[in-house]
C-alpha positions in Angstrom: 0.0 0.0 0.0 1.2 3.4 -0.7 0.4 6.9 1.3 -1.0 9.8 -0.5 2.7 11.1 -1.2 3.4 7.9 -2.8 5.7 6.6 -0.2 5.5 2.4 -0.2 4.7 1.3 3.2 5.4 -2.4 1.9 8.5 -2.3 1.2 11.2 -2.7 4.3 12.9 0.6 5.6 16.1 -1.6 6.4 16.1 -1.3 2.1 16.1 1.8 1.8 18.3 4.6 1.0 16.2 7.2 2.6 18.2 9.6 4.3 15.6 10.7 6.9 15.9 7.2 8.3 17.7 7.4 11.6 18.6 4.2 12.4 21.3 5.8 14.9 18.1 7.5 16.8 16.5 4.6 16.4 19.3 1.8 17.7 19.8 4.0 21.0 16.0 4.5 21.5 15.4 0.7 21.3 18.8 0.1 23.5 17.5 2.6 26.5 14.0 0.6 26.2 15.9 -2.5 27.2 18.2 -0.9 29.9 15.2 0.7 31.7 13.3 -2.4 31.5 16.5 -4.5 32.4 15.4 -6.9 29.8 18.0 -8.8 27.5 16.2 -7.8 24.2 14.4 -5.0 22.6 13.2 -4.6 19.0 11.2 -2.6 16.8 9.9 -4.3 13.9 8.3 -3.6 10.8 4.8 -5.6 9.4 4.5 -6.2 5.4 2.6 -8.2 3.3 5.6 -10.3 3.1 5.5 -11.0 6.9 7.7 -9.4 9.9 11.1 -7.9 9.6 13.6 -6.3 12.8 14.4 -3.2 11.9 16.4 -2.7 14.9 17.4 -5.1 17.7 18.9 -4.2 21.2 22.5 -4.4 21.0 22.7 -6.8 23.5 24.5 -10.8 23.7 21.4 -11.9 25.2 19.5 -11.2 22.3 18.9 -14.1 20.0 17.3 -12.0 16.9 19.6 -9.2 15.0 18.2 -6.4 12.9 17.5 -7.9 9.6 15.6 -11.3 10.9 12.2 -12.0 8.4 10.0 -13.5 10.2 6.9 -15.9 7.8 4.1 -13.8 8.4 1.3 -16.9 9.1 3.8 -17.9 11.9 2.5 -17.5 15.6 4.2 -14.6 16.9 3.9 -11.9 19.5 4.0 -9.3 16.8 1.7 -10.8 15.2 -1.0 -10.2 17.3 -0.1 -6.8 18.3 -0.4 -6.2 14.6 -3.7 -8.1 14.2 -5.2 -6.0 17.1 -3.9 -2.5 16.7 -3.3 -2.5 20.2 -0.5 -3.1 22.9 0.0 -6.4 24.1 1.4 -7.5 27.8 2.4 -11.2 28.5 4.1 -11.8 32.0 4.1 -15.7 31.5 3.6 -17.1 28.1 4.5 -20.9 29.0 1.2 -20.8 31.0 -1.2 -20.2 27.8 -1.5 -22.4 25.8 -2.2 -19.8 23.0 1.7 -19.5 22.9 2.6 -23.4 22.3 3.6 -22.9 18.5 5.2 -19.3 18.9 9.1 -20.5 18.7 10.1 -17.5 20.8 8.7 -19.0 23.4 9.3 -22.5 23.1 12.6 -22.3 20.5 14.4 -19.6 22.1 13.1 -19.4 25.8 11.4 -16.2 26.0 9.1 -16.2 29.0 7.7 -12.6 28.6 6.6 -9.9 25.7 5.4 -6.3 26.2 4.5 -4.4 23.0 3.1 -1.8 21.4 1.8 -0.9 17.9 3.9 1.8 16.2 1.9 3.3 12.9 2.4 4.9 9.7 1.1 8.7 9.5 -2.2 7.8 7.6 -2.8 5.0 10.6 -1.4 1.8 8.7 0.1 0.1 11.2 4.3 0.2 10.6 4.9 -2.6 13.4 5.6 -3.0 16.7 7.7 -1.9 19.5 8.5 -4.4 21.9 10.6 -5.6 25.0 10.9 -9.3 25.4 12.3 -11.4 28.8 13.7 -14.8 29.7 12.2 -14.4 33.3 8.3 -13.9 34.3 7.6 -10.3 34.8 5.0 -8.2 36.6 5.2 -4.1 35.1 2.7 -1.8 36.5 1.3 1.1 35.0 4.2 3.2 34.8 6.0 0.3 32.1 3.7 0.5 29.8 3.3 4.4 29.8 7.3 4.4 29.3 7.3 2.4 26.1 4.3 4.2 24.5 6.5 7.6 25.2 9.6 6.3 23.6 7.3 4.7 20.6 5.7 8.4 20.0 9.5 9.4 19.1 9.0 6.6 16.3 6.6 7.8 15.3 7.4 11.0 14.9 10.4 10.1 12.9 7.8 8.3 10.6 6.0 11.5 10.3 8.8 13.0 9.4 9.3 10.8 6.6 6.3 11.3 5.0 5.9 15.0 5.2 9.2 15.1 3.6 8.0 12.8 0.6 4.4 15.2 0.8 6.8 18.2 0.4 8.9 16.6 -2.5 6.1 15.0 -4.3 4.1 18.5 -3.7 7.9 20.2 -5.4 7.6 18.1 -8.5 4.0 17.6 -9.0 2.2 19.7 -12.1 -1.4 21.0 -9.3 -3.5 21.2 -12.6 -2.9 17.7 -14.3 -1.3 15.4 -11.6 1.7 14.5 -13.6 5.1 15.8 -12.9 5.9 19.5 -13.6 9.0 20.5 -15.6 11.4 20.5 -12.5 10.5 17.1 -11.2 10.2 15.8 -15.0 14.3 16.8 -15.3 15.3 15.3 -12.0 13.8 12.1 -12.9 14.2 12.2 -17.0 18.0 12.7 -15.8 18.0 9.9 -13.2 16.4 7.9 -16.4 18.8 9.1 -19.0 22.3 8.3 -16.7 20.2 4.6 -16.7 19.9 4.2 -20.2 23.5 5.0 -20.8 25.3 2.6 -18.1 23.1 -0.4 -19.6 22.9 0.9 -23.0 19.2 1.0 -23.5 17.9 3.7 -26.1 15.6 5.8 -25.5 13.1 8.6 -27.1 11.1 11.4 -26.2 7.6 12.7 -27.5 6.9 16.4 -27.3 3.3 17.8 -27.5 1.1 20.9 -27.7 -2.5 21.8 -28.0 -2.7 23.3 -31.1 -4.6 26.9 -31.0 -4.7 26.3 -26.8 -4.9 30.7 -26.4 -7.7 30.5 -29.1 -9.3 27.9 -26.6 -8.9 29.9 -23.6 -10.1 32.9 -25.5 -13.1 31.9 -26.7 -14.7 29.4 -24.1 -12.7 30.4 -20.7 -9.8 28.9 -18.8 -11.6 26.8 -17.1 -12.3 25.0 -20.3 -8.9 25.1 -21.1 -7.7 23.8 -17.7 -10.1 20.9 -18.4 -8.4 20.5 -21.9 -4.6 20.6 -20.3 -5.8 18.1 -17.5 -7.4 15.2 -20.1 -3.9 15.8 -22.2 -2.1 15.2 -19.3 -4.1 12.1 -18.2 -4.3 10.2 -21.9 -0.4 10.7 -21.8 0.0 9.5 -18.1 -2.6 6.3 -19.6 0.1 5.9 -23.0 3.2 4.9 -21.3 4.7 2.5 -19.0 5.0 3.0 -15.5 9.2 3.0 -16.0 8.9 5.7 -18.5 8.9 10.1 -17.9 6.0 12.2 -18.6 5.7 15.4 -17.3 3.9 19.3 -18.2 7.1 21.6 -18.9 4.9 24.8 -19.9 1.4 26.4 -20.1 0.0 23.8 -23.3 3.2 22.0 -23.7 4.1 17.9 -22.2 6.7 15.7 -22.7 7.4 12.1 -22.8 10.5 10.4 -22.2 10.8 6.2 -22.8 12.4 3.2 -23.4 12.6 2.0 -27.7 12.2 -1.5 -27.7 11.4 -1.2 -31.4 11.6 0.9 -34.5 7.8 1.2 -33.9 7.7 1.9 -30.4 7.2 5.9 -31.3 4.5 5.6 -33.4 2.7 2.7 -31.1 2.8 5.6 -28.6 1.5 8.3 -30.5 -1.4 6.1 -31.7 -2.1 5.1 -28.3 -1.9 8.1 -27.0 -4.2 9.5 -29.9 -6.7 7.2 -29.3 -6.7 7.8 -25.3 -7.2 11.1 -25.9 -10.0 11.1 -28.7 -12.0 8.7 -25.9 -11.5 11.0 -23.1 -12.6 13.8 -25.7 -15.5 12.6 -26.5 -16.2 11.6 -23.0 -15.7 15.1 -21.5 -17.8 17.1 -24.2 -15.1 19.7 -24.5 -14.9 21.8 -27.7 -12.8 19.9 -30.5 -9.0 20.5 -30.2 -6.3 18.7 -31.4 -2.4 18.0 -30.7 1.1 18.5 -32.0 3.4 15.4 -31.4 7.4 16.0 -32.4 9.4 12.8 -31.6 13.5 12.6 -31.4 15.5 9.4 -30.4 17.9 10.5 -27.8 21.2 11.0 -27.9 22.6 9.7 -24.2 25.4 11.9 -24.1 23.1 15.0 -24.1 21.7 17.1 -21.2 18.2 16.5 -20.7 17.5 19.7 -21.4 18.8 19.3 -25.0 16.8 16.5 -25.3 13.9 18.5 -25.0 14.2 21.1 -26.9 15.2 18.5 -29.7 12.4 17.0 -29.4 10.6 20.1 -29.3 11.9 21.9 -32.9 11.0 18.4 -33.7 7.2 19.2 -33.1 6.9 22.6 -34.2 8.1 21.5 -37.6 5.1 19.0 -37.3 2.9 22.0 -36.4 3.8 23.8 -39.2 3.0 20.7 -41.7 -0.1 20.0 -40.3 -1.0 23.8 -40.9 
């Protein structure tokens, strides 16, 4: 599942190159939990489709699970139920329920006694858990278990973090109107793309478009109808391409589309499609007729991106003046 900023919740923080991730913060905030609870391990871990993962473990000999560990997520756990629930879960004597026979932390590694907590993901998807576990029987009052939810809420916070920092990029590099990437976050990632293409030798092109006449549009019917013509533009060229492919609106009327050649035909394939997608979603809106300029260049992967572009885009406005 992803968050409204696009950030993948699925996928394990331990892979990621995010710098925002303070593991540091986070090793020495799962280490105290252990010390004031004077128990030999401490963890936070992370919940996934794909099952459980330590993201950090109490630097500790006692403890038998470093960060890394996957744990099978139909296996009977003590996470797993904290997860299940959304809500903390205290057990001073597992050997004595028999609801714990098949968890192997219990009966594989000797663990007598669990205390955690849920830790969750700004838009309330639960992230994991944050947990102290103990070879001995234990009996914490009150003042335990509001101890750990403080020193989870710093967690959290550095979650929160996280995702207003991916909110703020995506918010940098997002085109308001259409939804597709504006010109600044269209370079970063057309770069990022085009660095890519040359280290594994894969060529690429890139489409350039305008609406044809667009101030004649705006003139005669409003700009609210030509927002609505800029927005469907946007969407059929979002719809024509692959997910691993560019797209972004680099001006008032004008788009851009950067992509992997597989084939001599590939550019044409795309214009079709994209011709097509836009004609339906035409028809379907009931705007005035309008039509668009395409201009198409192969890329050269020693070039800027920016000289791609405008390649590409003396490319269309030689179409334009054909089609006139």
């Amino acid at each position: 599942m992803k968050t409204p900023t696009g950030l993948d919740t699925q996928n394990w923080l331990l892979d990621s190159a995010d710098s925002l991730i303070s593991l540091n913060k986070w090793q020495r905030t799962v280490d105290l939990l252990a010390k004031l609870f004077d128990a030999p391990a401490g963890f936070l871990v992370q919940h996934t489709q794909a099952g459980f993962q330590v993201t950090v473990s109490s630097d500790q000999s006692s403890n038998p699970y470093p960060s890394g560990t996957l744990i099978a997520p139909d296996v009977n756990i003590f996470c797993s139920k904290v997860v299940d629930r959304k809500e903390p879960l205290y057990v001073s004597d597992a050997p004595s329920d028999s609801y714990w026979d098949t968890n192997p932390e219990v009966h594989n590694d000797g663990f007598v006694s669990y205390l955690g907590v849920p830790v969750f993901w700004p838009n309330g998807e639960t992230f994991g858990t944050f947990c102290v576990m103990d070879y001995r029987t234990t009996s914490y009052d009150q003042t335990y278990l509001d101890l750990i939810h403080q020193l989870k809420d710093i967690l959290e916070s550095d979650l929160s973090l996280i995702e207003m920092y991916h909110q703020a990029q995506k918010l940098a590099m997002t085109d308001t109107l259409t939804g597709i990437h504006n010109r600044r976050g269209f370079e970063i990632l057309a770069e990022q793309r085009l660095m890519l293409a040359k280290r594994v030798n894969s060529p690429l092109g890139v489409l350039y478009f305008d609406v044809d006449c667009f101030k004649e549009i705006n003139d005669q019917f409003g700009h609210s109808v030509g927002d609505e013509v800029l927005k469907i533009v946007g969407h059929a060229l979002q719809e024509t391409v692959r997910s691993s492919d560019v797209v972004g609106r680099i001006g008032g009327d004008e788009f851009v589309a950067l992509f992997s050649v597989n084939n001599e035909e590939e550019p044409s394939t795309i214009q079709a499609r994209f011709k097509q997608c836009l004609s339906e979603k035409q028809t379907a809106s009931k705007l005035p007729e309008f039509s668009v300029s395409a201009g198409y260049s192969y890329v050269d992967l020693n070039l800027k991106i920016n000289d791609v572009v405008q390649i590409a885009d003396k490319a269309m406005l030689v179409k334009k003046q054909e089609n006139r």
